[in-house]
CHARMM-style PDB file with segment names, atoms N, HN, CA, C and O in Angstrom:
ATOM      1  N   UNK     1      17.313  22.971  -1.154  1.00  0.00      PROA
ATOM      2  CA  UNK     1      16.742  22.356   0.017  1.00  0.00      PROA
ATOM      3  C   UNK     1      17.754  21.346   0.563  1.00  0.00      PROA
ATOM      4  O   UNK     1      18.455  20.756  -0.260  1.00  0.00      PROA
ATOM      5  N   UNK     2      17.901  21.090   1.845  1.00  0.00      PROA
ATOM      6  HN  UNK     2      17.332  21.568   2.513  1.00  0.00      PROA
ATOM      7  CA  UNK     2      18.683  20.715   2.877  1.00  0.00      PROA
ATOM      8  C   UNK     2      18.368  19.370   3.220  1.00  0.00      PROA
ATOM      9  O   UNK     2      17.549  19.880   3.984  1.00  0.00      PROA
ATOM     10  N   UNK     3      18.224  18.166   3.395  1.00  0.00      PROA
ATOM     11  HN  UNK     3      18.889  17.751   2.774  1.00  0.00      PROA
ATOM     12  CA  UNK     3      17.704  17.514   3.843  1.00  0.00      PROA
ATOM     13  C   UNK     3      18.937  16.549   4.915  1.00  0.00      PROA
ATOM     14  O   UNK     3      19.904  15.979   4.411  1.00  0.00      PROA
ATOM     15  N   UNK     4      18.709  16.539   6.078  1.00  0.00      PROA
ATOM     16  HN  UNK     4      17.923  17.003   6.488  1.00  0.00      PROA
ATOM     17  CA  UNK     4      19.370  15.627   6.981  1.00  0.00      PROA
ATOM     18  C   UNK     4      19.112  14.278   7.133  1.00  0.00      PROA
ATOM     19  O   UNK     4      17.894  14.170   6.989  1.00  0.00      PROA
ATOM     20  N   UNK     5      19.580  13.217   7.339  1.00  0.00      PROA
ATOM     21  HN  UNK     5      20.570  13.304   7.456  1.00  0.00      PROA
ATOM     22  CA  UNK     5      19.304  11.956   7.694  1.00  0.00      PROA
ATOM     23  C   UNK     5      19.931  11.022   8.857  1.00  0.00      PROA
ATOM     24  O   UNK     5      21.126  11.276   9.003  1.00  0.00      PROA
ATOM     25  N   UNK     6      19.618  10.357   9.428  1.00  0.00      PROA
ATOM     26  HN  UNK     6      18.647  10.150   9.310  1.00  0.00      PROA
ATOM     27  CA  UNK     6      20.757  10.080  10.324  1.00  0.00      PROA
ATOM     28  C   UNK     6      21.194   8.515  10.150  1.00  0.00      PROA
ATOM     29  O   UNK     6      20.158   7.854  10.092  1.00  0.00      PROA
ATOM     30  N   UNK     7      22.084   7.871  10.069  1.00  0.00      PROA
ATOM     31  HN  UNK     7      22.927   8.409  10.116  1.00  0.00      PROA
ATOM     32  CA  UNK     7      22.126   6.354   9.377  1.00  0.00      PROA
ATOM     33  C   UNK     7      21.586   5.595  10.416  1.00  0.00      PROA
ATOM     34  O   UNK     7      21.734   4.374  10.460  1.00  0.00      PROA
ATOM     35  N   UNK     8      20.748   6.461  11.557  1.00  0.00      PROA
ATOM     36  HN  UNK     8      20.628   7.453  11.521  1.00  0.00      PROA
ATOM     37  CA  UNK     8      19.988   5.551  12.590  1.00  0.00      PROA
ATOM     38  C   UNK     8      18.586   5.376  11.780  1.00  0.00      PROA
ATOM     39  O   UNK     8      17.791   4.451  11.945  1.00  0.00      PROA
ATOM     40  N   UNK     9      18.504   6.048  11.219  1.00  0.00      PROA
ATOM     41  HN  UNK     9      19.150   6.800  11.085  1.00  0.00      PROA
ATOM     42  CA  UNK     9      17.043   6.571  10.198  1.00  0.00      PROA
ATOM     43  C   UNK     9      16.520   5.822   8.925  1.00  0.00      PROA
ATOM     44  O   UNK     9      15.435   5.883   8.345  1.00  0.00      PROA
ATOM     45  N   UNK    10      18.068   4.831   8.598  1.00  0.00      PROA
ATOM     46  HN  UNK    10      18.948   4.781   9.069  1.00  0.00      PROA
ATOM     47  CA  UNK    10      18.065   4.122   7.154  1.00  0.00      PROA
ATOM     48  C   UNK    10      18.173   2.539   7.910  1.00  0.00      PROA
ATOM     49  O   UNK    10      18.795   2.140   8.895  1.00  0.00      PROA
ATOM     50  N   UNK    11      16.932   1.642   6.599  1.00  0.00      PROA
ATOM     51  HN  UNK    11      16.427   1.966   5.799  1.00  0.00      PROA
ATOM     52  CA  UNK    11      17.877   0.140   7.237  1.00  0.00      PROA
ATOM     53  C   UNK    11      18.304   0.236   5.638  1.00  0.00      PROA
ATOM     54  O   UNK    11      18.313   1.284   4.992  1.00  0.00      PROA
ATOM     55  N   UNK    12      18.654  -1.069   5.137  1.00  0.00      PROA
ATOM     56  HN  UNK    12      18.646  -1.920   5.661  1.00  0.00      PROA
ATOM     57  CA  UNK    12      19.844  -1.425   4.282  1.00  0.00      PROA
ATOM     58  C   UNK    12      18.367  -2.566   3.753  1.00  0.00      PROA
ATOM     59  O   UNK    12      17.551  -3.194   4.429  1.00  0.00      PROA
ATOM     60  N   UNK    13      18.561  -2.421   2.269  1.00  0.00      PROA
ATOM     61  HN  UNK    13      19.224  -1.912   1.721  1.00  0.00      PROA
ATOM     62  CA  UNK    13      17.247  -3.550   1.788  1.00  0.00      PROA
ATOM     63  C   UNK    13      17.026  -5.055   2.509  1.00  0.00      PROA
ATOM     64  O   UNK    13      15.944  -5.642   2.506  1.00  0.00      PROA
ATOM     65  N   UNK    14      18.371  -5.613   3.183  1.00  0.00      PROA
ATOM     66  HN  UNK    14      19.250  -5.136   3.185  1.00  0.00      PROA
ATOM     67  CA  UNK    14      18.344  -6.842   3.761  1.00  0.00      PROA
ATOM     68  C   UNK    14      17.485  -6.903   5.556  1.00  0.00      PROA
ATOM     69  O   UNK    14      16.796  -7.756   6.116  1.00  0.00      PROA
ATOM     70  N   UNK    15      17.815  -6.005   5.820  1.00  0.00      PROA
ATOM     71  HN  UNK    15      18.374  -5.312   5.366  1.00  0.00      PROA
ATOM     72  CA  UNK    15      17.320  -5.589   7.156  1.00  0.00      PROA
ATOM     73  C   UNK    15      15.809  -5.146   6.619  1.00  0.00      PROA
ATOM     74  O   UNK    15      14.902  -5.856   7.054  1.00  0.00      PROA
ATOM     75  N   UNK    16      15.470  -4.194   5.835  1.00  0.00      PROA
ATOM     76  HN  UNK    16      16.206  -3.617   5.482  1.00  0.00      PROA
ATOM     77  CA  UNK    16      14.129  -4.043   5.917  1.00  0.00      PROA
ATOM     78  C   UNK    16      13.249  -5.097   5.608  1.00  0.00      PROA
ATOM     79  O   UNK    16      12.109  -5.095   6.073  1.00  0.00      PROA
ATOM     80  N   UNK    17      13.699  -6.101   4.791  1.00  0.00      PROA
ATOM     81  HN  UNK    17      14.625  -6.103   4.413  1.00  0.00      PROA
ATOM     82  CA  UNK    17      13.216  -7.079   4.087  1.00  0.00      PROA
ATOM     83  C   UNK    17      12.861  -8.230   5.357  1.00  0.00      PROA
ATOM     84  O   UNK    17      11.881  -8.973   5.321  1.00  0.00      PROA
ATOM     85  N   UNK    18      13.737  -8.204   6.318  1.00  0.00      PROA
ATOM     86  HN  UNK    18      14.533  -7.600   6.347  1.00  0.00      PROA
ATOM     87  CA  UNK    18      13.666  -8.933   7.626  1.00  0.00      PROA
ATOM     88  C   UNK    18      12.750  -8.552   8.528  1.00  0.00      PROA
ATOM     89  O   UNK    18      12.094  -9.415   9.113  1.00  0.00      PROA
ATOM     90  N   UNK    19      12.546  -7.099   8.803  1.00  0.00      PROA
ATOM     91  HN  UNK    19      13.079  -6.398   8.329  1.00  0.00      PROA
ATOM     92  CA  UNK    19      11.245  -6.403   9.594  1.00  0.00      PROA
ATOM     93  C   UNK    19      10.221  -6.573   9.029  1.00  0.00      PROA
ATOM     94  O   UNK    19       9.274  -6.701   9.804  1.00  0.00      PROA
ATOM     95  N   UNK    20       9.801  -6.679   7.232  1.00  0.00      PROA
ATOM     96  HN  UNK    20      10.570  -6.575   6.602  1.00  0.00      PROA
ATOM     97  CA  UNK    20       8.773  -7.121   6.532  1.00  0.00      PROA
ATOM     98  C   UNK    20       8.425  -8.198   6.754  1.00  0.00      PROA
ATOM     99  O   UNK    20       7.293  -8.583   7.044  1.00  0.00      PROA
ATOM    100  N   UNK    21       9.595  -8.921   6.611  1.00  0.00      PROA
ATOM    101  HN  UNK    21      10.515  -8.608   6.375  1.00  0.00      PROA
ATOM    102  CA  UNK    21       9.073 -10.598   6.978  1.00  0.00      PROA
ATOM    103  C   UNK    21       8.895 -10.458   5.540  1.00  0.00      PROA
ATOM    104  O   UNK    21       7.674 -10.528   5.393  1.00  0.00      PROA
ATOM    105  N   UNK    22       9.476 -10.287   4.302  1.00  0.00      PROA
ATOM    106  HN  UNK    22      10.467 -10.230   4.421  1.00  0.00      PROA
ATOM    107  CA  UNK    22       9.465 -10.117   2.936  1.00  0.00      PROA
ATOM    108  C   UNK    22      10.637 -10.815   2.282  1.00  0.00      PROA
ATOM    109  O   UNK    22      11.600 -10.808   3.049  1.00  0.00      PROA
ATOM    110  N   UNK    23      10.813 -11.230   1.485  1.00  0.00      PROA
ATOM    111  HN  UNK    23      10.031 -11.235   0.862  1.00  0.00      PROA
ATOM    112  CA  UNK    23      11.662 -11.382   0.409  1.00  0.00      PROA
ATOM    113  C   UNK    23      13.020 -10.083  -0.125  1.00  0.00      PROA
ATOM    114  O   UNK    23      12.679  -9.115  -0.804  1.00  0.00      PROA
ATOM    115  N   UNK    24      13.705 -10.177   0.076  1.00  0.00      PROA
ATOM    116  HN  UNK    24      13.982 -10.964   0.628  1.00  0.00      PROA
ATOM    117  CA  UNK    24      14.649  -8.937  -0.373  1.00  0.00      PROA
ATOM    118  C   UNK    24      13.938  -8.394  -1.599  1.00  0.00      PROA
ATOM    119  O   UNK    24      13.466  -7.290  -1.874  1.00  0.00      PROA
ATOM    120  N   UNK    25      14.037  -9.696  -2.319  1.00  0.00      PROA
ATOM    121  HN  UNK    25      14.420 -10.592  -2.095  1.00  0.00      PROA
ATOM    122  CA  UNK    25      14.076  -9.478  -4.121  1.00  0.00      PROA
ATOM    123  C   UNK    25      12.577  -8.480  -4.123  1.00  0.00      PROA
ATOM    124  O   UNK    25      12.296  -7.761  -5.082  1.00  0.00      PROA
ATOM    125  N   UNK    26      11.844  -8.576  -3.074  1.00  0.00      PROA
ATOM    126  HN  UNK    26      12.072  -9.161  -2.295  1.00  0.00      PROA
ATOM    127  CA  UNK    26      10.041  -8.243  -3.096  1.00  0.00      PROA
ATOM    128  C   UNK    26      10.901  -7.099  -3.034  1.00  0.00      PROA
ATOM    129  O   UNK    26      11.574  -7.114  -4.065  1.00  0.00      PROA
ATOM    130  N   UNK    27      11.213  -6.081  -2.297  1.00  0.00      PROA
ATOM    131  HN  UNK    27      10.665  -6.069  -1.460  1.00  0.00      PROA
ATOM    132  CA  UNK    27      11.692  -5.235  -2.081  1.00  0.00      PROA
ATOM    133  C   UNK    27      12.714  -4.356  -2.847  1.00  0.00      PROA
ATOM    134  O   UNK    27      12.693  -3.126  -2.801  1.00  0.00      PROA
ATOM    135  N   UNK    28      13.569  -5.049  -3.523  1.00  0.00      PROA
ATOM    136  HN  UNK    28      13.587  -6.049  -3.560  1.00  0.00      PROA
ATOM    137  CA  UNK    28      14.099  -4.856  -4.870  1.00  0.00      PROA
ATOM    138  C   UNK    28      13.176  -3.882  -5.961  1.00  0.00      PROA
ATOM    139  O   UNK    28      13.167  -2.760  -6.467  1.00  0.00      PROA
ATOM    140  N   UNK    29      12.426  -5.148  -5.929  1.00  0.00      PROA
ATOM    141  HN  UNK    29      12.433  -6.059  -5.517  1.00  0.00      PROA
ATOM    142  CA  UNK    29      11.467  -5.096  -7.600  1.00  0.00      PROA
ATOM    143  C   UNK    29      10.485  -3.557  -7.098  1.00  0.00      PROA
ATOM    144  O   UNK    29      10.032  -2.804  -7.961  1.00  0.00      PROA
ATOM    145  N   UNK    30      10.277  -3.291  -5.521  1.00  0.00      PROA
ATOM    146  HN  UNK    30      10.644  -3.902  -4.820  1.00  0.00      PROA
ATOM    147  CA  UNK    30       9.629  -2.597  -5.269  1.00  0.00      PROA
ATOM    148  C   UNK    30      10.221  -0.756  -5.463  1.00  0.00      PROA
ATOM    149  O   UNK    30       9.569   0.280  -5.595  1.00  0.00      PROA
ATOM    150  N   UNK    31      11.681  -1.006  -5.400  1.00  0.00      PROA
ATOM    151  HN  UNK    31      12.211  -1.848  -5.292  1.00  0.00      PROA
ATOM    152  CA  UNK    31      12.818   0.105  -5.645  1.00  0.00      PROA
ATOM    153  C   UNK    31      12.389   0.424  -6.831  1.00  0.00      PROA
ATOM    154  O   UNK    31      12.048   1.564  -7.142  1.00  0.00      PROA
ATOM    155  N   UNK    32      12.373  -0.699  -7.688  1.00  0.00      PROA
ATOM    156  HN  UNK    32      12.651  -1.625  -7.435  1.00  0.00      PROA
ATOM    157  CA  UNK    32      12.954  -0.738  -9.478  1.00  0.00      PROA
ATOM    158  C   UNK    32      11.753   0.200  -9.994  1.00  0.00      PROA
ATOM    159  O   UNK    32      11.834   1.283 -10.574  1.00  0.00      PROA
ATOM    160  N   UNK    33      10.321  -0.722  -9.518  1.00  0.00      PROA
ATOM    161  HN  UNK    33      10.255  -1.602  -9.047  1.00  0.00      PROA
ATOM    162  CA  UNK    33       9.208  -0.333  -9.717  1.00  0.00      PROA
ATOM    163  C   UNK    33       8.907   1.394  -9.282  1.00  0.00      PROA
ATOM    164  O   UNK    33       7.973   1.847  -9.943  1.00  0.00      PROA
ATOM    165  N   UNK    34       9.337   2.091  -8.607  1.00  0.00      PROA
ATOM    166  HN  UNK    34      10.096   1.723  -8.070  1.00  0.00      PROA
ATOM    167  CA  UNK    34       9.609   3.368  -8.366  1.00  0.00      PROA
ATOM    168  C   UNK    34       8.121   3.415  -7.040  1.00  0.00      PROA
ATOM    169  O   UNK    34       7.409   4.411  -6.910  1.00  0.00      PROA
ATOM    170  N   UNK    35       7.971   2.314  -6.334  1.00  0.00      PROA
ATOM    171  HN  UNK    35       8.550   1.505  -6.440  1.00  0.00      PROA
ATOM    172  CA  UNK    35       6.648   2.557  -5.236  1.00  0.00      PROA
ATOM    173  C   UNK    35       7.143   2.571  -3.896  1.00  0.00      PROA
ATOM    174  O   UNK    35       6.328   2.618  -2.975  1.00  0.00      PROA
ATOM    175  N   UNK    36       8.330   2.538  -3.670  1.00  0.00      PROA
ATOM    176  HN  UNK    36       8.992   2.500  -4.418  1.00  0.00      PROA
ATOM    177  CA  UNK    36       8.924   2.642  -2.479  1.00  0.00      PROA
ATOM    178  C   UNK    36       9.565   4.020  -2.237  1.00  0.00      PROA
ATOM    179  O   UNK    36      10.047   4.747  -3.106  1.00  0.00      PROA
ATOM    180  N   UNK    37       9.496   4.249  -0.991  1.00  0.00      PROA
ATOM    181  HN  UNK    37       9.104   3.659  -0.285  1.00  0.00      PROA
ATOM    182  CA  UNK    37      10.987   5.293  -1.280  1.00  0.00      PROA
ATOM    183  C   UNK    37      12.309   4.560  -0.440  1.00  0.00      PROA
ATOM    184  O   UNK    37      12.378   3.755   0.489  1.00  0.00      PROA
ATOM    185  N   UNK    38      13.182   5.194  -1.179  1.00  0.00      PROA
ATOM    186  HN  UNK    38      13.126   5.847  -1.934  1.00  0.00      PROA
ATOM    187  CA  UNK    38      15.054   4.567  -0.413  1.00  0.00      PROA
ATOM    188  C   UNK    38      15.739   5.796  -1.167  1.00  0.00      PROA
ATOM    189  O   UNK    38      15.398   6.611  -2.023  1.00  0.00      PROA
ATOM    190  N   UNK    39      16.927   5.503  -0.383  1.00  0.00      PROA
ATOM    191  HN  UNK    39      17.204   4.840   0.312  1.00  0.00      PROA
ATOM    192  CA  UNK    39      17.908   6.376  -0.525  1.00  0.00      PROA
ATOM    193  C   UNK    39      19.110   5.679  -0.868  1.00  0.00      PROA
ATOM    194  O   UNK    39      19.260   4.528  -0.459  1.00  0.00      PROA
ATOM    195  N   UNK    40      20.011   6.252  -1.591  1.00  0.00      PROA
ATOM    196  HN  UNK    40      19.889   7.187  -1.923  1.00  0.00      PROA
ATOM    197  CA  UNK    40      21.168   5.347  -2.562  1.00  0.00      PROA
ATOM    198  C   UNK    40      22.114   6.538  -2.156  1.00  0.00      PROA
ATOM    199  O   UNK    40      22.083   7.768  -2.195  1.00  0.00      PROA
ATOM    200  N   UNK    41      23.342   5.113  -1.568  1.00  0.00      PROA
ATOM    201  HN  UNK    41      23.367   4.114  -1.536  1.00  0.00      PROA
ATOM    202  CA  UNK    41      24.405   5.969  -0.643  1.00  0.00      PROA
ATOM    203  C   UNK    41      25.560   5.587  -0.937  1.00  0.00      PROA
ATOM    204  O   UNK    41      25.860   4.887   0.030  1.00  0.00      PROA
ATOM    205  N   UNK    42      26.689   5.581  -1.859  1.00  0.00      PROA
ATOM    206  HN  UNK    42      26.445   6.151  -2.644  1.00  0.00      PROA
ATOM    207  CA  UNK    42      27.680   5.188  -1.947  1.00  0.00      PROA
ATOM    208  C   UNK    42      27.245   3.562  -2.414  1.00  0.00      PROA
ATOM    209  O   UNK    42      27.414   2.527  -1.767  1.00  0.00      PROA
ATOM    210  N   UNK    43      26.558   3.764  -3.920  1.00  0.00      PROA
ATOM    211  HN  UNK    43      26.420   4.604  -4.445  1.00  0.00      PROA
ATOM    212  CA  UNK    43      25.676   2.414  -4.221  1.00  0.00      PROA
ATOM    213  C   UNK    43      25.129   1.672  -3.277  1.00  0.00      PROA
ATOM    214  O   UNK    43      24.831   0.575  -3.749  1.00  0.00      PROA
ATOM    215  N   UNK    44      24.887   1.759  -2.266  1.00  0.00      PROA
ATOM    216  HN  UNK    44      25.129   2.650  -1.883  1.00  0.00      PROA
ATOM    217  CA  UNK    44      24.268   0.938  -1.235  1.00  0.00      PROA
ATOM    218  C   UNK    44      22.730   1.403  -1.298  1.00  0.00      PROA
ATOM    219  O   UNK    44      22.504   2.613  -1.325  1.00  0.00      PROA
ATOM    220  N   UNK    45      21.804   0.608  -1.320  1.00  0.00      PROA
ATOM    221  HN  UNK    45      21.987  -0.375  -1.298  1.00  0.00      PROA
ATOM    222  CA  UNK    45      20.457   1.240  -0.897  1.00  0.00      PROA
ATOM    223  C   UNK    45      19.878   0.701   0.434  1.00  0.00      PROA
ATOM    224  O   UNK    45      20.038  -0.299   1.134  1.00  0.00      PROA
ATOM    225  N   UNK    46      18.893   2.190   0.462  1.00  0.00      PROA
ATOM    226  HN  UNK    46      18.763   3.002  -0.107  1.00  0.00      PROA
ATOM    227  CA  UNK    46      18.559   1.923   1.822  1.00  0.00      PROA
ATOM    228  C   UNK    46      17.008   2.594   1.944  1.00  0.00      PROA
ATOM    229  O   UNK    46      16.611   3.659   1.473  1.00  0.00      PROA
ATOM    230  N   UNK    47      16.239   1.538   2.788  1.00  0.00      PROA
ATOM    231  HN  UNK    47      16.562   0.672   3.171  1.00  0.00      PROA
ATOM    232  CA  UNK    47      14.876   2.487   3.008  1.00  0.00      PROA
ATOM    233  C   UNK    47      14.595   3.119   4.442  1.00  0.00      PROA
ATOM    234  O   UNK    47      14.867   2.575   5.512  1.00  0.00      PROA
ATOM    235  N   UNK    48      14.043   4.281   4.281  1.00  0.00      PROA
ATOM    236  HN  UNK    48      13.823   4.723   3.411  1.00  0.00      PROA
ATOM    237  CA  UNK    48      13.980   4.898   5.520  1.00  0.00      PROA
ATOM    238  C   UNK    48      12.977   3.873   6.586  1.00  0.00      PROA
ATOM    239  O   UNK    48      11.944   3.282   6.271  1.00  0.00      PROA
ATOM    240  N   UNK    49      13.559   3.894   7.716  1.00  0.00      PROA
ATOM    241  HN  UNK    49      14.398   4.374   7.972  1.00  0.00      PROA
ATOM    242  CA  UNK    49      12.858   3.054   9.338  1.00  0.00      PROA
ATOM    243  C   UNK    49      11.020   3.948   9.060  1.00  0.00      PROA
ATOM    244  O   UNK    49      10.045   3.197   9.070  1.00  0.00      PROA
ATOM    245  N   UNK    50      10.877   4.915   8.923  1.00  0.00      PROA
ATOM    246  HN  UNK    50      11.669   5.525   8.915  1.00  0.00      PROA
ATOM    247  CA  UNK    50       9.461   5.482   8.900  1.00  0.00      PROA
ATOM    248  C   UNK    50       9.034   4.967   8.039  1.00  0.00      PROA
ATOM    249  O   UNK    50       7.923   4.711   8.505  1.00  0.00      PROA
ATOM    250  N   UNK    51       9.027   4.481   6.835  1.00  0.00      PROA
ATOM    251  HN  UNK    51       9.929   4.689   6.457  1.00  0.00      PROA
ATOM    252  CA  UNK    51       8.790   3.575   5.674  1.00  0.00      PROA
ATOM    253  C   UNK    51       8.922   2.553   6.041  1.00  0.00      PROA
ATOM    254  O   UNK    51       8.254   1.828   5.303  1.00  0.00      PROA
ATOM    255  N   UNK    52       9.470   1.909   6.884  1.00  0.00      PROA
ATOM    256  HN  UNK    52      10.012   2.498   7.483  1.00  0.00      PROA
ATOM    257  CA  UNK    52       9.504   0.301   7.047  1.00  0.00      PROA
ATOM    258  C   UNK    52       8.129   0.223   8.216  1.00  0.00      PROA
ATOM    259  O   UNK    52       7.390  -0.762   8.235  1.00  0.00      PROA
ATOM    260  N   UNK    53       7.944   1.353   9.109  1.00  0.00      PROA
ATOM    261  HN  UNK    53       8.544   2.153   9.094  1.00  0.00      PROA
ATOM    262  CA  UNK    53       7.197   1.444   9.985  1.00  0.00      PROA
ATOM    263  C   UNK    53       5.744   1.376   9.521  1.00  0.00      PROA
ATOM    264  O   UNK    53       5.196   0.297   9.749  1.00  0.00      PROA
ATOM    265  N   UNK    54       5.215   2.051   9.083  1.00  0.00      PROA
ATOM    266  HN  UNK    54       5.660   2.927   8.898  1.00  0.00      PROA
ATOM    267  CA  UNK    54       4.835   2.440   7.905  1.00  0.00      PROA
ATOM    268  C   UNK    54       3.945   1.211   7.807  1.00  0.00      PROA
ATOM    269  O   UNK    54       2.983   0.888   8.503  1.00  0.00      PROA
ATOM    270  N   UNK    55       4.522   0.598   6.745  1.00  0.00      PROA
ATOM    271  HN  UNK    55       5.304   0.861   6.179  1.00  0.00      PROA
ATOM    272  CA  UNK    55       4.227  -0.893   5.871  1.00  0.00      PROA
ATOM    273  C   UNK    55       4.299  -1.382   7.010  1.00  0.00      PROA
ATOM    274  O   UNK    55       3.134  -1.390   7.409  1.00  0.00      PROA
ATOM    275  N   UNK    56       5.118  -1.911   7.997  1.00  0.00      PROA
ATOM    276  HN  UNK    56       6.064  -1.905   7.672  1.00  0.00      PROA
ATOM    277  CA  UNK    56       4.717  -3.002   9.300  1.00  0.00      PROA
ATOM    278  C   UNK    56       3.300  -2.836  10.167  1.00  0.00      PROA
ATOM    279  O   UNK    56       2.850  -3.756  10.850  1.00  0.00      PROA
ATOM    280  N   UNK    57       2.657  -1.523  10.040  1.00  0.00      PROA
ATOM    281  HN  UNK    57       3.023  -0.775   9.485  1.00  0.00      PROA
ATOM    282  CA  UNK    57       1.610  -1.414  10.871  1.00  0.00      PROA
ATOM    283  C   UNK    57       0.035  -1.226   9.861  1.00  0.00      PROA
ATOM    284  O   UNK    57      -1.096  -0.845  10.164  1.00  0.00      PROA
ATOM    285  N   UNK    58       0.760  -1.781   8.364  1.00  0.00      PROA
ATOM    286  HN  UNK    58       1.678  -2.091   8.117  1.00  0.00      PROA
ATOM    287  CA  UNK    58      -0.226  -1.994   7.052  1.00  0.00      PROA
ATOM    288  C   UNK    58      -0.974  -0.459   7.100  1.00  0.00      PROA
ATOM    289  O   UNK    58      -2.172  -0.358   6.835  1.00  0.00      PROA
ATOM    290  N   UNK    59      -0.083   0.810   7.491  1.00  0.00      PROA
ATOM    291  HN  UNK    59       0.890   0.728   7.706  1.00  0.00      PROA
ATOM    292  CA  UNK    59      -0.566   1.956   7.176  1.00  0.00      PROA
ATOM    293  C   UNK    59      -1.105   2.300   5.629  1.00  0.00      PROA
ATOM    294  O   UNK    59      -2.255   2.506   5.242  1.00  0.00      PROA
ATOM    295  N   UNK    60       0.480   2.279   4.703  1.00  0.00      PROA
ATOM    296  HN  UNK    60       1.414   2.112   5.018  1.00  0.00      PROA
ATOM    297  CA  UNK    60       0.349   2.274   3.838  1.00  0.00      PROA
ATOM    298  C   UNK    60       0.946   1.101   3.047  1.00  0.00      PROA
ATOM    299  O   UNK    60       1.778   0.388   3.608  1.00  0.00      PROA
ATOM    300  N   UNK    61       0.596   0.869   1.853  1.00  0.00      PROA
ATOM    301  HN  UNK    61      -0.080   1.449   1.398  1.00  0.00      PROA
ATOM    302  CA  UNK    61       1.188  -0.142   0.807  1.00  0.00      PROA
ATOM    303  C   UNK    61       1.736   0.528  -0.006  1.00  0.00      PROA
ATOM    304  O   UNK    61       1.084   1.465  -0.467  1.00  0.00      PROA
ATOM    305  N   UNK    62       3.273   0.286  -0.538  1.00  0.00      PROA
ATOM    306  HN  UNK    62       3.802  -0.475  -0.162  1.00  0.00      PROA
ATOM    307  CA  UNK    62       4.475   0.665  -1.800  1.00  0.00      PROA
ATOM    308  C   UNK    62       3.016   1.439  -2.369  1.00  0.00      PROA
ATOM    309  O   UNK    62       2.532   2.202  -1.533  1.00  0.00      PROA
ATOM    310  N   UNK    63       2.389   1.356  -3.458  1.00  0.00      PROA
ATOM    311  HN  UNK    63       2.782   0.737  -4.137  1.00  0.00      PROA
ATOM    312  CA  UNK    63       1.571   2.034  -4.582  1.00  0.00      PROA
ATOM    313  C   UNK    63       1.378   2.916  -4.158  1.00  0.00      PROA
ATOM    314  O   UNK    63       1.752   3.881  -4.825  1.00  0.00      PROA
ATOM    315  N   UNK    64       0.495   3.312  -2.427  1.00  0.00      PROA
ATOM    316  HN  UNK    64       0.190   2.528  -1.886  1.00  0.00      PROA
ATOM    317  CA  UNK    64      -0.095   4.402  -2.234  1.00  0.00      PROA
ATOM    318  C   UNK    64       1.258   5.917  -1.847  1.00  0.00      PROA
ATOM    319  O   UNK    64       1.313   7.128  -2.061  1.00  0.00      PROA
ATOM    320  N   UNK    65       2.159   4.824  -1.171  1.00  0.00      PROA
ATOM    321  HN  UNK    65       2.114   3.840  -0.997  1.00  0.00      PROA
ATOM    322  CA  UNK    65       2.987   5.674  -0.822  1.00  0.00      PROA
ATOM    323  C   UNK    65       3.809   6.623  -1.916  1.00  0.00      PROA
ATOM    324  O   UNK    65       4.177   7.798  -1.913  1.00  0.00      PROA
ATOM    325  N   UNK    66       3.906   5.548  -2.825  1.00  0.00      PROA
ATOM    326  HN  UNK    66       3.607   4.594  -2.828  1.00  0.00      PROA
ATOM    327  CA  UNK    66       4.614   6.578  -4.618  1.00  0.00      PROA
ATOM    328  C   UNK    66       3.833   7.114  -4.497  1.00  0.00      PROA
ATOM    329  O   UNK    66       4.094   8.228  -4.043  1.00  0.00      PROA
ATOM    330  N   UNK    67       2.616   6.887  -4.715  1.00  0.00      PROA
ATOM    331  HN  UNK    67       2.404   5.982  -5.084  1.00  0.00      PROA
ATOM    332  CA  UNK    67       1.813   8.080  -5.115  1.00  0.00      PROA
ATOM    333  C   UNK    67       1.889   9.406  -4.398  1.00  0.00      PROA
ATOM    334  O   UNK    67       2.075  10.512  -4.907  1.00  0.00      PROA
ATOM    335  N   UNK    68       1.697   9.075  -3.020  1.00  0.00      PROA
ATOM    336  HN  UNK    68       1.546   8.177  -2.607  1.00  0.00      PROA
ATOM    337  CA  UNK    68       1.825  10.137  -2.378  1.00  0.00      PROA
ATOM    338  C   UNK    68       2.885  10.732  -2.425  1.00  0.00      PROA
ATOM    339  O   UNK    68       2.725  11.906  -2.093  1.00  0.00      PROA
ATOM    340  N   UNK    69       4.325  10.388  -2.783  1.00  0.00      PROA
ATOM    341  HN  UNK    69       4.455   9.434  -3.053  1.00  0.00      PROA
ATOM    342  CA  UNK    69       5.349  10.929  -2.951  1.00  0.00      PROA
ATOM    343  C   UNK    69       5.216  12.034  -4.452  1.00  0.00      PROA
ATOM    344  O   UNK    69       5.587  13.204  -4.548  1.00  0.00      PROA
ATOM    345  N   UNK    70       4.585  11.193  -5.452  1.00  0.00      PROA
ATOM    346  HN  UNK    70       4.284  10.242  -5.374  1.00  0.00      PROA
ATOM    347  CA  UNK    70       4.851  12.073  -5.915  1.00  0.00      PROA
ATOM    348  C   UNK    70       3.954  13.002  -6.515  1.00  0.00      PROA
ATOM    349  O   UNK    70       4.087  13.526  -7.621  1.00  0.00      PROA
ATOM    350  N   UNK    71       2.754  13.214  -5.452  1.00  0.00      PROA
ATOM    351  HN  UNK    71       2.646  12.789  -4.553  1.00  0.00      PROA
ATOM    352  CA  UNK    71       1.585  14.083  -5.333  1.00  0.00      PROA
ATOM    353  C   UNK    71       2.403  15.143  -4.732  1.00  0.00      PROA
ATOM    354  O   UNK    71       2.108  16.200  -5.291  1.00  0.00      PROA
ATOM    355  N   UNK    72       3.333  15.325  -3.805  1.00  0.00      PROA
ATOM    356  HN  UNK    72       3.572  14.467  -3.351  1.00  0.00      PROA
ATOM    357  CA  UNK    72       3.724  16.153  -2.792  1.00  0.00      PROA
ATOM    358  C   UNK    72       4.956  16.944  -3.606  1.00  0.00      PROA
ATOM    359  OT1 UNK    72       5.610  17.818  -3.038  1.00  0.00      PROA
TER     360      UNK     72
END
């Protein structure tokens, strides 16, 4: 499987953490914890803008979203 991304598509944990209005480290612990999803790019991590979207409009919360990730 193929998957495309476009680096318009990723923020960088410091930037998402800024659209949260969150703590980096919240966001961190949320990677570590395996309830987020991100993508790891040349050691850099990054969470997808639909995931930051996401959580900004209190769709979903980190827990439900693992889950759903890894229901699917």
């Amino acid at each position: 499987m193929e998957i495309t991304i476009k680096s318009d598509d990723l923020l960088t944990v410091p930037e998402a953490a800024k659209q949260l209005e969150r703590p980096k480290m919240t966001l961190y612990r949320w990677i570590k914890a395996n309830k987020i999803i991100y993508v790891e790019l040349g050691g850099v991590l990054f969470i997808p803008r639909s995931v930051v979207e996401r959580l900004k409009k209190g769709e979903t919360m980190p827990e439900q979203l693992a889950k759903a990730v890894e229901e699917s």
